[in-house]
C-alpha positions as CSV (number, residue, x, y, z in Angstrom):
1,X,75.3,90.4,100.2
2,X,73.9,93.7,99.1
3,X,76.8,95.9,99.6
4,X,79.7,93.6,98.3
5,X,77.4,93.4,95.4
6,X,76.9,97.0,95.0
7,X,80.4,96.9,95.7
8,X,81.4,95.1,92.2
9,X,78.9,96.8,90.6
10,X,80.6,100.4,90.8
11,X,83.9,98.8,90.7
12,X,82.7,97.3,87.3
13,X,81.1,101.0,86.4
14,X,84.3,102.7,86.7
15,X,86.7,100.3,85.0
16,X,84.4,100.2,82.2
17,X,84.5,104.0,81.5
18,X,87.9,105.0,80.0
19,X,89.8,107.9,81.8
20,X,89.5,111.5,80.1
21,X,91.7,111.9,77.1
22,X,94.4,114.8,78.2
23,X,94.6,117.7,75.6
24,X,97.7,119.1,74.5
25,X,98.7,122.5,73.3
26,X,102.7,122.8,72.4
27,X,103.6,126.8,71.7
28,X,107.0,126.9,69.3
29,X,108.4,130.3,69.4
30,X,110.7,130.7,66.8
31,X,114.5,132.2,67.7
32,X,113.1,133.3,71.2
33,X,116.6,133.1,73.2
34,X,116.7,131.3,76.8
35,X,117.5,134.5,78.4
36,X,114.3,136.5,76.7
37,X,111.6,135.2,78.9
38,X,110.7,137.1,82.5
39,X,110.6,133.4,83.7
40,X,114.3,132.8,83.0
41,X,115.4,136.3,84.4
42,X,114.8,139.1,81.7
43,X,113.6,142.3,83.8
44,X,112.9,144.2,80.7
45,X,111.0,142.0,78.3
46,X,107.5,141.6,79.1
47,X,106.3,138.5,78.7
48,X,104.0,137.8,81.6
49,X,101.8,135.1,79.7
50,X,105.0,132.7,79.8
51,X,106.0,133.8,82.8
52,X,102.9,132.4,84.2
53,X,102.9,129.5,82.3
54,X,106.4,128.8,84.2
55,X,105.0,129.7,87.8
56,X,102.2,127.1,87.4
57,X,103.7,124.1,85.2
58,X,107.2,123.3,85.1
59,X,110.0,125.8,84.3
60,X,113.0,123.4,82.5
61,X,116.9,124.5,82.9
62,X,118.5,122.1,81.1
63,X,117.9,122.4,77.2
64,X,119.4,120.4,74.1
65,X,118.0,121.0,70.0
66,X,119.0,118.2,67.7
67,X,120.0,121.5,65.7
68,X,120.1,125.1,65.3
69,X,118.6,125.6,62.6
70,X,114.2,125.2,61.7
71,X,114.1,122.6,59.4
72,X,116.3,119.9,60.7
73,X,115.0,121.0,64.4
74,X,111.3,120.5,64.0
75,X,111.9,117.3,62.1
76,X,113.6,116.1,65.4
77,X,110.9,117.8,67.3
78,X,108.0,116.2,64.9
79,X,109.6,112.3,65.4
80,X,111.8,112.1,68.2
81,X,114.5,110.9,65.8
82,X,118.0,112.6,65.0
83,X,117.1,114.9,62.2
84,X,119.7,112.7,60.1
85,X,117.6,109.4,60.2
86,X,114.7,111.5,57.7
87,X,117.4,112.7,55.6
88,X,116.6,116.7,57.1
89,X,120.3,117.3,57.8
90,X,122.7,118.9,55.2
91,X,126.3,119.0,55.0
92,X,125.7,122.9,53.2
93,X,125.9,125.9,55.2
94,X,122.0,126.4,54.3
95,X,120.7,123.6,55.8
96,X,116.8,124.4,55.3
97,X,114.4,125.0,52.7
98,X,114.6,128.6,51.1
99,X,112.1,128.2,48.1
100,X,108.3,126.7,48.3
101,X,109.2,124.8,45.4
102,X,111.5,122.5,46.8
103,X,111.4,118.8,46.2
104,X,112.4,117.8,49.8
105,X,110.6,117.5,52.8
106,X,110.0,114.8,56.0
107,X,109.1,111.8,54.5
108,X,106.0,110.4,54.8
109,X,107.2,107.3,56.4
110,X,107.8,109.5,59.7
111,X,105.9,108.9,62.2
112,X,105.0,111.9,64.0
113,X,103.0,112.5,67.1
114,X,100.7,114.6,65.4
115,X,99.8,111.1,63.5
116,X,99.6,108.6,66.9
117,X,97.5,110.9,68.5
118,X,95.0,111.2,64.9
119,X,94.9,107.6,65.7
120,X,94.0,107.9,69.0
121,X,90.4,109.9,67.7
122,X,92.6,113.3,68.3
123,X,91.9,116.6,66.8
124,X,95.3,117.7,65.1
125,X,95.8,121.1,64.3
126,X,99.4,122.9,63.3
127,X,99.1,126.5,63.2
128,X,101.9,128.6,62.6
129,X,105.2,127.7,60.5
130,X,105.9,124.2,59.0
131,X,109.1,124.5,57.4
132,X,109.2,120.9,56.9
133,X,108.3,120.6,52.6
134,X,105.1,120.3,50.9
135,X,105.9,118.7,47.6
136,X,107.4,115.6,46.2
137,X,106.7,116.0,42.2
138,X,104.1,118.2,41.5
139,X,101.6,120.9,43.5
140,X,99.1,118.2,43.7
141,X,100.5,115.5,45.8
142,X,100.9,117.2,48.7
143,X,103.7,114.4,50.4
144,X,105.3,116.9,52.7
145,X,102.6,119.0,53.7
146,X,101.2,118.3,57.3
147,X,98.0,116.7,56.2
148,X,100.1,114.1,55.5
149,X,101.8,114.3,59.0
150,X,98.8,113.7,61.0
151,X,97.7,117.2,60.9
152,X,93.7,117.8,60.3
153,X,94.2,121.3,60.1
154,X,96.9,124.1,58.7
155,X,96.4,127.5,58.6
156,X,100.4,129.2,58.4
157,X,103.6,129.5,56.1
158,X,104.7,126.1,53.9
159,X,108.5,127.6,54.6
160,X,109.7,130.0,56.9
161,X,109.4,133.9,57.7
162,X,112.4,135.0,55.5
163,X,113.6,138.8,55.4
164,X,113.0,138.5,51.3
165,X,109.2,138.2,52.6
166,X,108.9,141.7,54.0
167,X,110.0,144.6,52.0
168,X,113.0,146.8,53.1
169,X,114.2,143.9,55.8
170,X,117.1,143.0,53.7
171,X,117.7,140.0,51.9
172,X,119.0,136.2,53.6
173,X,120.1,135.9,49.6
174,X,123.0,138.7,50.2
175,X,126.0,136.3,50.2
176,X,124.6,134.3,47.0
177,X,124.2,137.9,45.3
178,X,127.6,138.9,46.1
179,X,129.1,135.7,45.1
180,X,127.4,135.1,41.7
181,X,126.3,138.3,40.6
182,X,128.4,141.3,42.3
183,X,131.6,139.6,41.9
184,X,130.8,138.8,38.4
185,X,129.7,142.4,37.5
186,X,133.4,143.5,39.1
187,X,135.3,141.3,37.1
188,X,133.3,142.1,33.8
189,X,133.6,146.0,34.3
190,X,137.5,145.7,35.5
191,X,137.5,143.5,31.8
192,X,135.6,146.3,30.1
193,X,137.9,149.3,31.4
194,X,141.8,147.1,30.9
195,X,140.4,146.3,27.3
196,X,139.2,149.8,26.6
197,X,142.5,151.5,28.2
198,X,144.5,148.8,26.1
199,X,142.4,149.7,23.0
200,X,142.5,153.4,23.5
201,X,146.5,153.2,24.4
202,X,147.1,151.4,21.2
203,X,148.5,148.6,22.9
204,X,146.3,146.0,21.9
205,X,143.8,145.9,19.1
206,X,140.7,144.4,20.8
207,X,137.6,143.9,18.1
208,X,134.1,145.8,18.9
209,X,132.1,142.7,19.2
210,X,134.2,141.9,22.4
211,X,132.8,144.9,24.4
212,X,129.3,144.0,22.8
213,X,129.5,140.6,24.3
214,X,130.8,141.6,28.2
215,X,128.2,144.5,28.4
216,X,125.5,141.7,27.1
217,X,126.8,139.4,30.0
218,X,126.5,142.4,32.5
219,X,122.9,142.7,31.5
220,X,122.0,139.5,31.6
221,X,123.4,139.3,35.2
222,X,121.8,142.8,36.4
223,X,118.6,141.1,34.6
224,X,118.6,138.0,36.3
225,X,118.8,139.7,39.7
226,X,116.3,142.2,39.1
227,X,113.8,139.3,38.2
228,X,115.4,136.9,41.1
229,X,114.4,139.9,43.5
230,X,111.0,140.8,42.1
231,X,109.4,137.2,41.6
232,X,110.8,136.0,45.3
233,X,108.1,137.9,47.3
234,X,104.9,136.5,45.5
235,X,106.2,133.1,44.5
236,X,107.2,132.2,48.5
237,X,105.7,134.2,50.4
238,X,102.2,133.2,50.9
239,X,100.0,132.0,53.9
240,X,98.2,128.6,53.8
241,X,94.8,127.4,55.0
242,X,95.0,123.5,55.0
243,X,96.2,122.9,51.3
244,X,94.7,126.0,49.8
245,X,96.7,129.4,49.2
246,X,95.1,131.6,51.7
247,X,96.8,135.2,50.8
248,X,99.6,135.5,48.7
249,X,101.8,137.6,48.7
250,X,101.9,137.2,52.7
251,X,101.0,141.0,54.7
252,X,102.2,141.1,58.5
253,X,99.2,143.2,59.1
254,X,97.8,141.8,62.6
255,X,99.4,138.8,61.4
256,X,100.4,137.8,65.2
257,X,96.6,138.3,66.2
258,X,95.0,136.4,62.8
259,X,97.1,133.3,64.0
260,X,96.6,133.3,67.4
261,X,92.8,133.6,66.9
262,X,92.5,131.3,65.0
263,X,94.0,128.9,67.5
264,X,91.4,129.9,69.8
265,X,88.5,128.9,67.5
266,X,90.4,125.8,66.9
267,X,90.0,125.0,70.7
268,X,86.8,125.9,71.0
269,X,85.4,123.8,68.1
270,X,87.3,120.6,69.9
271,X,86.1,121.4,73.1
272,X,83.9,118.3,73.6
273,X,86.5,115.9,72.5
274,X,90.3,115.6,73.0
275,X,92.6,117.7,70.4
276,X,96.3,118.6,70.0
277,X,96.8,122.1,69.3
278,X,100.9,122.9,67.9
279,X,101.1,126.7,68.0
280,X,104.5,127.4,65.6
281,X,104.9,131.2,66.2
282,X,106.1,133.0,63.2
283,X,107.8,135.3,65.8
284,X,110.6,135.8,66.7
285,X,112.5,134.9,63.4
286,X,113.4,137.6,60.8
287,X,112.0,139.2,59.1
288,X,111.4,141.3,62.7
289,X,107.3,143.1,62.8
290,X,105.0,143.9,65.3
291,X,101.5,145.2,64.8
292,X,100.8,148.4,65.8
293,X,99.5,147.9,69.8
294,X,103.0,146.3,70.1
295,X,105.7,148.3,67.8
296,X,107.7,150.8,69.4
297,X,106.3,149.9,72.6
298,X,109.2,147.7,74.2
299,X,113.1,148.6,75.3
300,X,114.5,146.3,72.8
301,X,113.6,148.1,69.6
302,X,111.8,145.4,67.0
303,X,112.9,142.2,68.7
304,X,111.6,143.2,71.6
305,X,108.0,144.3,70.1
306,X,108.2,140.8,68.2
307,X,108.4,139.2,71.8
308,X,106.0,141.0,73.7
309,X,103.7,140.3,70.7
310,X,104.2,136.9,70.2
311,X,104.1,136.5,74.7
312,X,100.5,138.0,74.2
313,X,99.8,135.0,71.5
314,X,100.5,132.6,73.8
315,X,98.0,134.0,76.2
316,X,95.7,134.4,73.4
């Protein structure tokens, strides 16, 4: 009877210990194109981390986004749910959040796998871009933020990398511009010079006060832009660290490698317990930058050195 015994006893031993939790780590490269990776049959884009990634996982052919564009996207990607079920689809030609300030955001009655696996004694950590809100009615309540996702940790931008965020990379504000300040400005000035010709010709007896009054309204405009385009950058354009501004305005100085290690230390102080690690690379969404070791060093100009940096992140 000794050995059956023994028998049941390891039988019992082994059902009683619960299997290894797996650890996850999902890497989210931002406007990467399918044809960009070595992997998928690029010969002039280095990307060797993902390319080996590819050789010893699982390399996928067959891809479908519940959108183009980041916000409605990673709200799918969050929940599993058709980004029009949280109310992060928009019938505007926008279709994401622009400002910091913005009201909207994933609900907090989302369920996202960040959350089941929190349950589950996970450590959660998003690093990277959110792009999914922050606040509902005031800076306090934090209802959007990722904290209230399931997230432990966030160390990234609240929005997105926008070109207004890097100086001398152009504006994603240009069409706005031309639409209510430009074509404004044209109309006033052709005003100004038909009135003064008019005036000047005799033809029409146009009072002072009415030149006054267009050149006040050209001001304004001009002002309003001028302010628009210098209170952007510091206002939206700032790093987090959990729910605490962690440099404001944001610098792309090693920015890449500040992410990416801090990822790694994020692993390492989990090691001894199961954690979910998302990775949302900043790169390769405009504004384009590379840090030094990486710019000019590709043969696709800045998108390329954005790749090839953000390929060494993921082996980071």
């Amino acid at each position: 009877m000794r050995c059956p015994l023994l028998l049941l006893l390891v039988l019992w031993g082994a059902q009683s210990r619960a299997p290894p939790k797996p650890n996850f780590v999902l890497i989210m490269a931002d406007d990467l194109g399918i044809g960009d990776p070595g992997c998928y049959g690029n010969e002039t884009l280095r990307t060797p981390n993902i390319d080996r990634l590819a050789k010893e996982g699982v390399k996928l052919t067959q891809h479908l986004a519940a959108s183009p564009l980041c916000t409605p996207s990673r709200a799918a990607f969050m929940t599993g749910r058709y980004p029009v079920r949280s109310g992060m689809a928009s019938q505007t030609r926008i279709g994401v959040f622009l400002f910091s300030a913005s009201s909207g955001g994933l609900p907090s009655t989302e369920v996202t796998f960040a959350r089941l696996l929190k349950d589950q004694g996970y450590a959660t950590a998003l690093i990277g871009k959110w792009h999914l809100g922050t606040h509902c009615h005031n800076t306090s309540d934090f209802c959007h933020h990722p904290s209230s996702h399931g997230f432990d940790y966030f160390h990234g931008l609240p929005v997105t990398n926008l070109r207004d965020c890097k100086p001398g990379a152009g504006s994603v504000f240009a069409q706005a511009i031309r639409l209510l300040v430009l074509a404004p400005l044209q109309v006033l000035a052709l005003a100004l010079a038909t009135l003064g010709a008019l005036r000047w010709l005799r033809l029409l007896l146009v009072p002072g006060p009415v030149f006054v009054v267009l050149l006040l309204l050209a001001a304004a405009l001009l002002g309003l832009l001028l302010c628009f385009l210098q209170s952007f950058r510091p206002l939206n354009c700032f790093l987090m660290r959990d729910r605490a501004v962690s440099q404001q305005p944001l610098s792309y100085d090693n920015l890449t490698q500040r992410l990416a290690a801090d990822a790694a230390r994020f692993v390492r102080r989990n090691a001894e317990r199961p954690f979910l690690l998302v990775f949302s690379s900043i790169q390769v969404h405009t504004a384009l930058y590379a840090s030094k070791d990486f710019a000019g060093k590709s043969k696709h100009g800045a998108y390329g050195d954005a790749a090839e940096e953000m390929d060494w992140g993921v082996g980071t």
